[in-house]
N, CA and C of each residue as an Amber inpcrd file, in Angstrom:
protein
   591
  67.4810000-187.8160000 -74.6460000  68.6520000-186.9660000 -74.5910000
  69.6170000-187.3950000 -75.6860000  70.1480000-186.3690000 -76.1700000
  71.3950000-186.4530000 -77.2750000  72.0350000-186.7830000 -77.1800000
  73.0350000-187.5300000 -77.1080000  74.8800000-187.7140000 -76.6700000
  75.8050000-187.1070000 -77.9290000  75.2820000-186.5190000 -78.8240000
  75.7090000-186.3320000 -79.7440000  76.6670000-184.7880000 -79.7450000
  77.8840000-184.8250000 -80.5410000  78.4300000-183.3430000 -79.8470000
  77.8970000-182.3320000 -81.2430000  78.0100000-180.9320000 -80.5740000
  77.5570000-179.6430000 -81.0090000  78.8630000-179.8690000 -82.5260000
  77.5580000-179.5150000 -83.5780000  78.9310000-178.9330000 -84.9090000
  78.2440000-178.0660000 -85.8440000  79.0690000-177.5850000 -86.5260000
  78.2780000-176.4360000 -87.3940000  77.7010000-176.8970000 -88.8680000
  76.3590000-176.7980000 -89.0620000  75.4180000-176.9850000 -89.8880000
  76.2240000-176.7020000 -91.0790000  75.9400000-178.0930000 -91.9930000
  76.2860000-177.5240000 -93.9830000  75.5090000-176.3590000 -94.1570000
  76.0760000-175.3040000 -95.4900000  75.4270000-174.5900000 -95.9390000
  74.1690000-174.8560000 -95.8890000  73.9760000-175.7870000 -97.4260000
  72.4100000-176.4270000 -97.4810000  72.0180000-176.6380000 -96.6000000
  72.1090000-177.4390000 -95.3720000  71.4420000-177.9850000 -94.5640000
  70.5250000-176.5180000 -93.7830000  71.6630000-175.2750000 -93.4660000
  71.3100000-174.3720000 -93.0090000  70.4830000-173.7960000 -93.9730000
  70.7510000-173.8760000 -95.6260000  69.2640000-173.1170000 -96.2450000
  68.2780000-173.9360000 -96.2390000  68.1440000-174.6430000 -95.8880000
  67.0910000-175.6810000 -96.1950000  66.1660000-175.2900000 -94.9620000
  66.4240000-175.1010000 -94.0070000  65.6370000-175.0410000 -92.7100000
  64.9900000-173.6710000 -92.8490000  65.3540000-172.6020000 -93.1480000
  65.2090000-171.1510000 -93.4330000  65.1950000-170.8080000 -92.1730000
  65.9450000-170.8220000 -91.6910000  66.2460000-169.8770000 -90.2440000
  66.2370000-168.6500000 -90.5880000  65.9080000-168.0990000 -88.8620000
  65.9020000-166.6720000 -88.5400000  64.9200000-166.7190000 -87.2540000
  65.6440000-167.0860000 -86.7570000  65.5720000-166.9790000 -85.2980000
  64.8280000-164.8820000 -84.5790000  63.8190000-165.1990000 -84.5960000
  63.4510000-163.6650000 -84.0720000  63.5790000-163.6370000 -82.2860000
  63.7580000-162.9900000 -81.9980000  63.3840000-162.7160000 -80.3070000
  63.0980000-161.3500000 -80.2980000  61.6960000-161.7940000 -79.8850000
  60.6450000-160.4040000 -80.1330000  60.2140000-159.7170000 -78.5910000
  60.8720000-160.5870000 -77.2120000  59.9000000-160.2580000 -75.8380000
  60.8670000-160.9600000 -75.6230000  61.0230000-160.9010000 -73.6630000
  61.6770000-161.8340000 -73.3060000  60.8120000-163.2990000 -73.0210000
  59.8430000-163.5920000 -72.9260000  58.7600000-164.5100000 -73.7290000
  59.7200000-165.3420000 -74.8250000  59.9280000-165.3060000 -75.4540000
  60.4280000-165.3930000 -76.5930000  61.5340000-166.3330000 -76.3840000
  63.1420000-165.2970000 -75.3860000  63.8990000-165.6130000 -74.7560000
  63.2000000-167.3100000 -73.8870000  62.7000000-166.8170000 -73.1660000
  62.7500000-167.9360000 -72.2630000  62.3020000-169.2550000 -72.8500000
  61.3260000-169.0430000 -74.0040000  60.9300000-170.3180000 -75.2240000
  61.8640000-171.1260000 -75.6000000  62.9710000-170.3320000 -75.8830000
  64.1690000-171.1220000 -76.8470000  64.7170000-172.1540000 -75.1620000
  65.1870000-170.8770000 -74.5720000  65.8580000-171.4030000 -73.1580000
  65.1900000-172.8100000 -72.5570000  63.9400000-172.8800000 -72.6330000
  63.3800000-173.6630000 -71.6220000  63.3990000-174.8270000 -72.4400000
  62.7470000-175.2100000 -74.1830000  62.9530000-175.9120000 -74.7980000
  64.2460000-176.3400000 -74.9150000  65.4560000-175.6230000 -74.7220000
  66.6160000-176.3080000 -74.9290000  67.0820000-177.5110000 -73.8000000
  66.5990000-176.7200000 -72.5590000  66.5200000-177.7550000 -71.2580000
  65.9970000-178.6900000 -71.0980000  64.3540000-178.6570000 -72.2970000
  63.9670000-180.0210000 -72.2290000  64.7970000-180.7930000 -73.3650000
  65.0400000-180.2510000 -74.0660000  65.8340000-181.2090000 -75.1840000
  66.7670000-181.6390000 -74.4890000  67.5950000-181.4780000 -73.6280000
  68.7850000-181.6990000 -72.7860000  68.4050000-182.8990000 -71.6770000
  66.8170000-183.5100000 -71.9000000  67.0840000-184.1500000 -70.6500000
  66.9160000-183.6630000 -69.2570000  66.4510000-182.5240000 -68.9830000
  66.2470000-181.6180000 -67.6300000  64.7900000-182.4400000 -66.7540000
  65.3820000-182.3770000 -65.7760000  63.8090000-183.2030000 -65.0820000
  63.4180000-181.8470000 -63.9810000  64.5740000-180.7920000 -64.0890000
  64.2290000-179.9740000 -63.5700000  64.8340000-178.2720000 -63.7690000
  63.7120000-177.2500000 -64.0240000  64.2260000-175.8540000 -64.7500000
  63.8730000-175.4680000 -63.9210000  64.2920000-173.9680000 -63.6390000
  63.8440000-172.9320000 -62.5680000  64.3590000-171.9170000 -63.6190000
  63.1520000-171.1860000 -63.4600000  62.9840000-169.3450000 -64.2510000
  63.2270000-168.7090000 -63.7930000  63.9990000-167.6940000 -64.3110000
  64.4980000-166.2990000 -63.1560000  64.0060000-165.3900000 -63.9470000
  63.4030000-164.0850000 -63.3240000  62.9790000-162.8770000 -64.2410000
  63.4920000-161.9360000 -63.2630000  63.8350000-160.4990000 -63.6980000
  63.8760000-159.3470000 -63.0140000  63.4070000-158.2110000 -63.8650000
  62.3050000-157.4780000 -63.4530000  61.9300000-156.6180000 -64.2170000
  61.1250000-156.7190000 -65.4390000  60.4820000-158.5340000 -65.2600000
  59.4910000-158.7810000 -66.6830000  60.5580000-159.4600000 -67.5720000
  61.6210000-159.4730000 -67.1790000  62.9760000-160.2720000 -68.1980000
  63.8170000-159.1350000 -68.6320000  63.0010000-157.8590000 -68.6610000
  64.1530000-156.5150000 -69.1040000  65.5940000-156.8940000 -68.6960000
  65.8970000-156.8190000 -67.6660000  66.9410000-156.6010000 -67.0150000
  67.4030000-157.9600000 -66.7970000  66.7310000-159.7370000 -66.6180000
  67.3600000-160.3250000 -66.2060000  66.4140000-161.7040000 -66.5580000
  67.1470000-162.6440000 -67.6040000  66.3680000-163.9620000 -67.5280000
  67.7060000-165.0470000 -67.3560000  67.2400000-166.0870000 -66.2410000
  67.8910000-166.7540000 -66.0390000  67.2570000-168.0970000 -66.0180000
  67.7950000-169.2830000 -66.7090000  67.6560000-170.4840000 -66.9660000
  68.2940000-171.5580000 -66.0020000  68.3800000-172.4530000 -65.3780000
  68.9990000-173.4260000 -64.7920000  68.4430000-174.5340000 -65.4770000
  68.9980000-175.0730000 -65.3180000  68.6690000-176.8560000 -65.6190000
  69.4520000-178.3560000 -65.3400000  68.8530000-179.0530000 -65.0150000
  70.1350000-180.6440000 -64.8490000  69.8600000-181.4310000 -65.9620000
  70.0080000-181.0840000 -66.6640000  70.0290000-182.0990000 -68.1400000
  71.7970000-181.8700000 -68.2680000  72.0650000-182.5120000 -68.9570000
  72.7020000-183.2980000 -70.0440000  74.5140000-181.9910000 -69.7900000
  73.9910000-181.0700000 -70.4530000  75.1080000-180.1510000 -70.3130000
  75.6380000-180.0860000 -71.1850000  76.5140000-179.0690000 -71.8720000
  76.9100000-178.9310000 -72.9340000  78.6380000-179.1490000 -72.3790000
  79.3580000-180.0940000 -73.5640000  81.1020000-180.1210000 -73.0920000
  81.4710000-178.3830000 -73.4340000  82.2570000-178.3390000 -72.8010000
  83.8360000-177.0850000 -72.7450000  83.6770000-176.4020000 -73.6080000
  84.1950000-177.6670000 -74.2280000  84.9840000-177.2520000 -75.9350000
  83.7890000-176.9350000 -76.8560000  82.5610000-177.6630000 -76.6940000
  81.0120000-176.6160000 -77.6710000  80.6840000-175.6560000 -77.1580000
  81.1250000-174.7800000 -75.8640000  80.5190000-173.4300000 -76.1100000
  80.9420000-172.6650000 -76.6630000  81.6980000-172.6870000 -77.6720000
  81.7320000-171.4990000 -78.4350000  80.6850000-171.8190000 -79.9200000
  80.6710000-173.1230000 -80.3150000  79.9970000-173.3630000 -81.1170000
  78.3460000-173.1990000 -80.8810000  78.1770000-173.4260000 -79.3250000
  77.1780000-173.3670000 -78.6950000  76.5400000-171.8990000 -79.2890000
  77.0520000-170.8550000 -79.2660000  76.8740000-169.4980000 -79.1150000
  77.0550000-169.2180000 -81.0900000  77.5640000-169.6260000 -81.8360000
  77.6600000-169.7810000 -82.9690000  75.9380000-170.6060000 -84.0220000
  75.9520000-169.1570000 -84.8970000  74.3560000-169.5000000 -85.4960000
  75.3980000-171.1030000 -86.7540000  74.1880000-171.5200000 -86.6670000
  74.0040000-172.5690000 -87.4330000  75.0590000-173.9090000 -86.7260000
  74.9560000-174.3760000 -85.4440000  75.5660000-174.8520000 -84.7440000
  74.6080000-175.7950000 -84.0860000  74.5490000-177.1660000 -83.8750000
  73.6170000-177.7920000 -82.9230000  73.8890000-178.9050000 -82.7320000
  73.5070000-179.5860000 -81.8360000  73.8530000-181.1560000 -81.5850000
  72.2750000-182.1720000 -81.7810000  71.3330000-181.5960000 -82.2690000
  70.2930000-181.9720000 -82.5450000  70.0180000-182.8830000 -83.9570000
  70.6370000-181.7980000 -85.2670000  70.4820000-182.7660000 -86.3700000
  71.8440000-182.7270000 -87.1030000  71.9940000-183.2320000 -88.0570000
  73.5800000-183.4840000 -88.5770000  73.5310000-183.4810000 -90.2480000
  72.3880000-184.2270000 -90.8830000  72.4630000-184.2320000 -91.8580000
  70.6530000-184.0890000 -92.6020000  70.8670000-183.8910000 -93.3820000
  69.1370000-183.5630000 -94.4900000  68.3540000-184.5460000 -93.7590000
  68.7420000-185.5180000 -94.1280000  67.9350000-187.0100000 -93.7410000
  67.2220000-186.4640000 -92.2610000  67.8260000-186.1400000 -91.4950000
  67.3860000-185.9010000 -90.3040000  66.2670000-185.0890000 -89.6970000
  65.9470000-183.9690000 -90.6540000  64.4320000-183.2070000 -90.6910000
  63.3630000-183.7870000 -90.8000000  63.6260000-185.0600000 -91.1440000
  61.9730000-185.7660000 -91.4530000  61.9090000-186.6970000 -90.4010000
  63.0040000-186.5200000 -89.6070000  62.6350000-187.5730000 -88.3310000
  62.8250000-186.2500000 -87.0120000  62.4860000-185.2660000 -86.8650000
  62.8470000-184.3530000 -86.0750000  62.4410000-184.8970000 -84.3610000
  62.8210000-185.2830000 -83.1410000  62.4920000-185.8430000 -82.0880000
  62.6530000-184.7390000 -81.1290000  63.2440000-183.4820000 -81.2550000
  63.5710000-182.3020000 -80.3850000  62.4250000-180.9070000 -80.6360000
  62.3320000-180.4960000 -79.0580000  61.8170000-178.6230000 -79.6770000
  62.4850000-177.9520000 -80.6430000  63.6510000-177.8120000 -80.4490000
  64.0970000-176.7570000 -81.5340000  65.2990000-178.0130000 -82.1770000
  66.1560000-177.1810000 -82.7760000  66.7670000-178.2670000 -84.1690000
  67.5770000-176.7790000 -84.9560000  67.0870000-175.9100000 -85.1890000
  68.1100000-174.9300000 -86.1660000  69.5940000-174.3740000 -85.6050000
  69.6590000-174.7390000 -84.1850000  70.8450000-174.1170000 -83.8310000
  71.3960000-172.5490000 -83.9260000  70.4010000-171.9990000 -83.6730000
  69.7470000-169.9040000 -83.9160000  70.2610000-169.7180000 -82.4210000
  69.0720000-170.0260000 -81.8730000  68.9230000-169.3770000 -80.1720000
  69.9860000-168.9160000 -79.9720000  70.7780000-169.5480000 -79.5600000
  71.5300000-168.7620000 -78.2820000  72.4830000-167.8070000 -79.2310000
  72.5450000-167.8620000 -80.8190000  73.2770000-166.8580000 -81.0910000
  72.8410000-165.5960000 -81.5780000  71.5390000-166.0150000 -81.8510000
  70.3180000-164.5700000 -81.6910000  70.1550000-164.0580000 -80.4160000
  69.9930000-164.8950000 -79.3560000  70.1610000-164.3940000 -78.1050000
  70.8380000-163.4300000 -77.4890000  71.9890000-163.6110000 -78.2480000
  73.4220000-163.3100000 -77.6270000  73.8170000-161.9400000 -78.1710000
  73.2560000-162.1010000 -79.4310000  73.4100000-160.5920000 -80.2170000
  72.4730000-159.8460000 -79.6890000  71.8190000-159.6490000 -78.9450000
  71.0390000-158.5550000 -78.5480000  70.9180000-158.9070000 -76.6280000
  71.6860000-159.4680000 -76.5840000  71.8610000-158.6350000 -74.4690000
  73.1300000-159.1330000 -74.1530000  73.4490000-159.4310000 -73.1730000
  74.7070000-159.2850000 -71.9420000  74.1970000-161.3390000 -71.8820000
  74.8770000-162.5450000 -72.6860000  74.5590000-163.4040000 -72.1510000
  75.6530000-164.2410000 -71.4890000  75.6230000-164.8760000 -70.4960000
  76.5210000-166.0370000 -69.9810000  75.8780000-167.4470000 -69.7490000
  76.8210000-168.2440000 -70.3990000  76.2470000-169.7290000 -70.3560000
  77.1970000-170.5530000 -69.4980000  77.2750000-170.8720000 -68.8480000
  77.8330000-171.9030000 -67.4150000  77.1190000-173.2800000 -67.7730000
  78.0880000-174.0700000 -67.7340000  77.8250000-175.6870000 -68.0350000
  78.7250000-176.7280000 -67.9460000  78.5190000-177.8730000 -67.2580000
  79.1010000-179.2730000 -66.8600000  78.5840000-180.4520000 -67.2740000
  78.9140000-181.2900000 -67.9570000  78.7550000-182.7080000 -68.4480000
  78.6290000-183.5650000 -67.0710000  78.5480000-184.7490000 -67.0960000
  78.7480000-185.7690000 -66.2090000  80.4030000-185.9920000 -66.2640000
  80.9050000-185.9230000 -65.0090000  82.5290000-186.3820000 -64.6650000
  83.0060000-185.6690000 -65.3600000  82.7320000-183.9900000 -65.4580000
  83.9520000-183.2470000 -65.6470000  83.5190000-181.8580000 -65.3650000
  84.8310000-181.3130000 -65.3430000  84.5160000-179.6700000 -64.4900000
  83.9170000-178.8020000 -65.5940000  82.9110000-177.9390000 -64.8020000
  82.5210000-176.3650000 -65.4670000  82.9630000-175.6840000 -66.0460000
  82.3560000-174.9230000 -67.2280000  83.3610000-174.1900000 -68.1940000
  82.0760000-173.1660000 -68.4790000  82.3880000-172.1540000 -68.4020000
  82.1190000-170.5190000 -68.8500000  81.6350000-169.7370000 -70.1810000
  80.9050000-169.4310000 -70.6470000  81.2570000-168.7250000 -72.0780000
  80.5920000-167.2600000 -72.3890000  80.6040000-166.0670000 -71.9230000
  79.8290000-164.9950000 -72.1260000  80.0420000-164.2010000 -73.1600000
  79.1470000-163.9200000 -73.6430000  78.7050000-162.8770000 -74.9880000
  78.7990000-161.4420000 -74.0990000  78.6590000-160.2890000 -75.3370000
  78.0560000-158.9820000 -74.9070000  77.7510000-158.4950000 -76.2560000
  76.8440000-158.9730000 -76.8080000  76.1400000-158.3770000 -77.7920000
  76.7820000-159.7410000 -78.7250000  78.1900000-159.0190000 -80.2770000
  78.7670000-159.6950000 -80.4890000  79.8210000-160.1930000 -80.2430000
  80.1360000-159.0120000 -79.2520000  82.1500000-159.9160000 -78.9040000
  81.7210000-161.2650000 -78.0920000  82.3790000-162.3740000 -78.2450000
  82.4230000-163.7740000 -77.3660000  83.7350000-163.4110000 -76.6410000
  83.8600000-163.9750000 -74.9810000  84.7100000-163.9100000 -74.2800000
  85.3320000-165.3830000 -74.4030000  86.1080000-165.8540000 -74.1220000
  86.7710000-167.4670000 -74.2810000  86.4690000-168.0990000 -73.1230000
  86.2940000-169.4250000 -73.2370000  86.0760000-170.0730000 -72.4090000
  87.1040000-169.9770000 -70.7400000  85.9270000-169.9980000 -70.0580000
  86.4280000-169.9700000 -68.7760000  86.4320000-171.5650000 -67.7750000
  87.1840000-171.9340000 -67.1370000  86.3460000-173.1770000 -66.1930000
  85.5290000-172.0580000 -64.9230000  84.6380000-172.8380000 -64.8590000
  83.7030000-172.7590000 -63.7750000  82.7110000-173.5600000 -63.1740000
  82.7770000-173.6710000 -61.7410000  82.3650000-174.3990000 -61.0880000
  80.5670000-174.6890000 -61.2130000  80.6210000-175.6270000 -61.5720000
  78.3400000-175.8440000 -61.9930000  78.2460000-177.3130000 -61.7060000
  77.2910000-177.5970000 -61.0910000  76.8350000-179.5200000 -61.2150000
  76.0780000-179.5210000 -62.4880000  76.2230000-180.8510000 -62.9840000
  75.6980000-181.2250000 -64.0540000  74.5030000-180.4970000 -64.6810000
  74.6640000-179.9200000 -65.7290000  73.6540000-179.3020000 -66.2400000
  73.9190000-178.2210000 -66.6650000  73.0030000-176.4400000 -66.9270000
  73.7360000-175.8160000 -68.1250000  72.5060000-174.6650000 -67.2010000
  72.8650000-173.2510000 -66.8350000  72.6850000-172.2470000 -66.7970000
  73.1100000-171.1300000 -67.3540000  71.9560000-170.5480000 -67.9420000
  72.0420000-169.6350000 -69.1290000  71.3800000-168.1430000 -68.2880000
  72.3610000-167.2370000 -68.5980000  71.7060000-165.7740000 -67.6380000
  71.9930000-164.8120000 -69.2430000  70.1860000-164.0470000 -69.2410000
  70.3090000-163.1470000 -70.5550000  70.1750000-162.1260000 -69.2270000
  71.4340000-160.5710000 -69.7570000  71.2180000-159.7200000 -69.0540000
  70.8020000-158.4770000 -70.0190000  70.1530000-156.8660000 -69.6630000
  69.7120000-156.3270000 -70.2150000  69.3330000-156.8940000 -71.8050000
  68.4570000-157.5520000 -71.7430000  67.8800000-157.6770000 -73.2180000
  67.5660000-156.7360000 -73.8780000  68.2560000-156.5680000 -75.3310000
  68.0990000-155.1480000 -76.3690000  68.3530000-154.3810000 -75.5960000
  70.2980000-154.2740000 -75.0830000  70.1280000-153.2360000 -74.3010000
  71.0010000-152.4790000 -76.1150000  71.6130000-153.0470000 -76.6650000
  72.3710000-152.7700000 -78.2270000  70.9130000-152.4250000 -79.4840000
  69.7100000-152.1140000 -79.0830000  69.2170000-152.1390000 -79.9480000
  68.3300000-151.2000000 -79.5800000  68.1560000-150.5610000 -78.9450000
  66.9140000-149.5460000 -78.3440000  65.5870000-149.3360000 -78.9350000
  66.0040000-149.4310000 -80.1430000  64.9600000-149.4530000 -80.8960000
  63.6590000-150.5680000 -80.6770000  64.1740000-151.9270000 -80.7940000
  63.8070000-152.9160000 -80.5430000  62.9270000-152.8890000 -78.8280000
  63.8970000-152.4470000 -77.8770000  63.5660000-152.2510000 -76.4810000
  62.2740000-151.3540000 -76.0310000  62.1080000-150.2170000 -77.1920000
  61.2530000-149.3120000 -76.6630000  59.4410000-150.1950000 -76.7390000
  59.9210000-150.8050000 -78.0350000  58.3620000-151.7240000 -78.4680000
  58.0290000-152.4860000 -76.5850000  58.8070000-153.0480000 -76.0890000
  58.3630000-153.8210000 -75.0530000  57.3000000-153.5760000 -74.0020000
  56.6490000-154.0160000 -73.4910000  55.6850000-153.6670000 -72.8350000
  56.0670000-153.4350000 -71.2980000  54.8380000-153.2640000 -70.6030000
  55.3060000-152.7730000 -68.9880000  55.6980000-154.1670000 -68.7470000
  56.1090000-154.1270000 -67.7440000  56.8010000-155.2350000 -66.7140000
  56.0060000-156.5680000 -66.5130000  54.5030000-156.3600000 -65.9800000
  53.8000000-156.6550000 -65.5720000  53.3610000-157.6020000 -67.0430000
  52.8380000-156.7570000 -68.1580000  52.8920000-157.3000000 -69.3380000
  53.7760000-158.6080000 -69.6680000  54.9940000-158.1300000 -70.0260000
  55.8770000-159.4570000 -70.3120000  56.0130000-160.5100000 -69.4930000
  55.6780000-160.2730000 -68.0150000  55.7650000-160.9390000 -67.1920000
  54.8010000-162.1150000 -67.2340000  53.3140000-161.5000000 -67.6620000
  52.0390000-162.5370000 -68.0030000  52.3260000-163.1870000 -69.4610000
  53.6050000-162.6220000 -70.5110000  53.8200000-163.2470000 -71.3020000
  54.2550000-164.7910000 -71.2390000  55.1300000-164.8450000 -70.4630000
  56.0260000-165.5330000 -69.6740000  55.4810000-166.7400000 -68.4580000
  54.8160000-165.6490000 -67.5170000  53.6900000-167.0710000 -67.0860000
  52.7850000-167.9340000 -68.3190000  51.9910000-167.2270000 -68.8840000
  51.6110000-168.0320000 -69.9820000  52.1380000-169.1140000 -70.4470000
  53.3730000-168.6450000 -71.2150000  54.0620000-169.5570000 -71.2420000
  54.9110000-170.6180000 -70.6710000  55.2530000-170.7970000 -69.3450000
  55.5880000-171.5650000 -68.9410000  54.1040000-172.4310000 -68.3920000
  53.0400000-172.0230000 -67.9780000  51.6570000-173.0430000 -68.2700000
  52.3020000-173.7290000 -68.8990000  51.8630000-173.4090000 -70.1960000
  52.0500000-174.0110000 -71.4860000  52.9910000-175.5770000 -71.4720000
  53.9130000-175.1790000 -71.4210000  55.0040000-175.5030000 -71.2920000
  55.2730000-176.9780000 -70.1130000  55.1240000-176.6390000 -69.4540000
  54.7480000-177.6740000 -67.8160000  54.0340000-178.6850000 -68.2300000
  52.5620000-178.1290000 -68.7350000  51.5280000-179.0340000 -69.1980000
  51.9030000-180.0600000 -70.3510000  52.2900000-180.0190000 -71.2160000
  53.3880000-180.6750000 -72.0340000  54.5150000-181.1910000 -71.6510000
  54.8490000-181.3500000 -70.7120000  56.6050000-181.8970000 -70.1230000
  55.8360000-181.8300000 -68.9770000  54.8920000-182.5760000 -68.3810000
  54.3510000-183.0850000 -67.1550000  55.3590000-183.7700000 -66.0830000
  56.9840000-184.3110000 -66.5910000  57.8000000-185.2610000 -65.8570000
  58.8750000-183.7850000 -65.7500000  58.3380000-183.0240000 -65.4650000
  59.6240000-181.9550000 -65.9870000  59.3510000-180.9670000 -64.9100000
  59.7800000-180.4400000 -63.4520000  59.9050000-179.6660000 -62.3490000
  60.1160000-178.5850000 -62.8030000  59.2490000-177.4760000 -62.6560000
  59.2560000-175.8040000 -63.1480000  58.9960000-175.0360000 -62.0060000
  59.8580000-174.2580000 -61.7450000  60.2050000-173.0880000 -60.5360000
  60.0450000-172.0080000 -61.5660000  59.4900000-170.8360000 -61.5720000
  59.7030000-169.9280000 -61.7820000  59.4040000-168.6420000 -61.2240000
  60.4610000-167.9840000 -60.7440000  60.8620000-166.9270000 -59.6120000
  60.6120000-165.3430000 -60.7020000  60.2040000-164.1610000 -60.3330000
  59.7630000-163.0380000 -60.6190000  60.2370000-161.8590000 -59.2460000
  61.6160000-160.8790000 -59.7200000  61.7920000-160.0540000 -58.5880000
  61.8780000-160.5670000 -57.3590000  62.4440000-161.9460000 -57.6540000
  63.1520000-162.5100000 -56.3150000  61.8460000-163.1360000 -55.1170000
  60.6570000-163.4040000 -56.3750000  59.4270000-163.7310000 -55.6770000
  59.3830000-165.2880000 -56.4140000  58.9180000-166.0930000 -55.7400000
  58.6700000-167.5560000 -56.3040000  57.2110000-167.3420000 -56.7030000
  56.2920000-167.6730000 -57.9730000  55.9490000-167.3800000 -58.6350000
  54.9310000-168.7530000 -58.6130000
């Protein structure tokens, strides 16, 4: 786990990586999400889907938590608490590292991120596409829940490609296999239409 706080990437540093964060499925979504929880230290995630992720992906986790004052940076592309300087790509120890997700995320659905550190209160931060709302306090135990709502509901275009329900849904189991099997010390719930899975 990091102790390190969230800041926004040098130029270079950000061309150097060549970001571009795609989210192509909610598959996709839940990749960044779930890797961020393990980067965080989580010994335990639970998946929420409604509708294949159309309508509803939700993340929990008890890792680490993001402070107050980084969710806005949190939600901000080229932002991370992972690496800091050049030097640091050649020692990479995390899933992800570009600091994209959650602001690619965010531009294309309805997202809210809820999160608490150790010994201090909950704080709030929801997107809707691009407007950011300001930080709120809110009540969470340690750790960081992330809810994507209508995914590509701002992009239709994007939305129509998606597959049936059922489809994304086996995207998604897949991937969390995946996922489990690799982070063997790491507790995975994942719930489908209010069904435990």
């Amino acid at each position: 786990m990091n102790d390190t706080r969230i800041q926004t990437l040098s130029t270079l540093l950000a061309n150097q990586i060549a970001a571009g964060e795609v989210i192509e499925r909610p598959a996709s979504v839940v990749k960044e999400l779930v890797e961020n929880s393990i980067d965080a230290g989580a010994t335990q995630i639970e998946i929420e889907l409604e509708q294949g992720g159309a309508r509803l992906i939700r993340v929990r986790d008890n890792g680490g938590g993001i402070h107050a004052d980084d969710l806005p940076l949190a939600v901000s592309r080229h932002a991370t608490s992972k690496i800091q300087r050049t030097e640091d790509l050649a020692s990479i120890l995390t899933l992800g590292f570009r600091g994209e997700a959650l602001a690619s995320i965010g531009s294309v659905s309805r997202l809210t991120i809820t999160s608490a550190i150790a010994h201090a209160a909950g704080a709030q931060i929801a997107l809707n596409g691009e407007t950011i709302a300001s930080v709120q306090p809110a009540a969470h135990p340690m750790g960081t829940t992330v809810s994507v709502h209508d995914l590509f509901f701002n992009t239709p275009a994007r939305r129509k490609f998606m597959r049936s329900e059922k489809t994304e849904f086996d995207h998604v189991d897949e991937l969390i296999k995946r996922l489990a099997l690799a982070a063997f010390d790491v507790s995975f719930k994942l719930r489908h239409n209010n069904k435990v899975i």
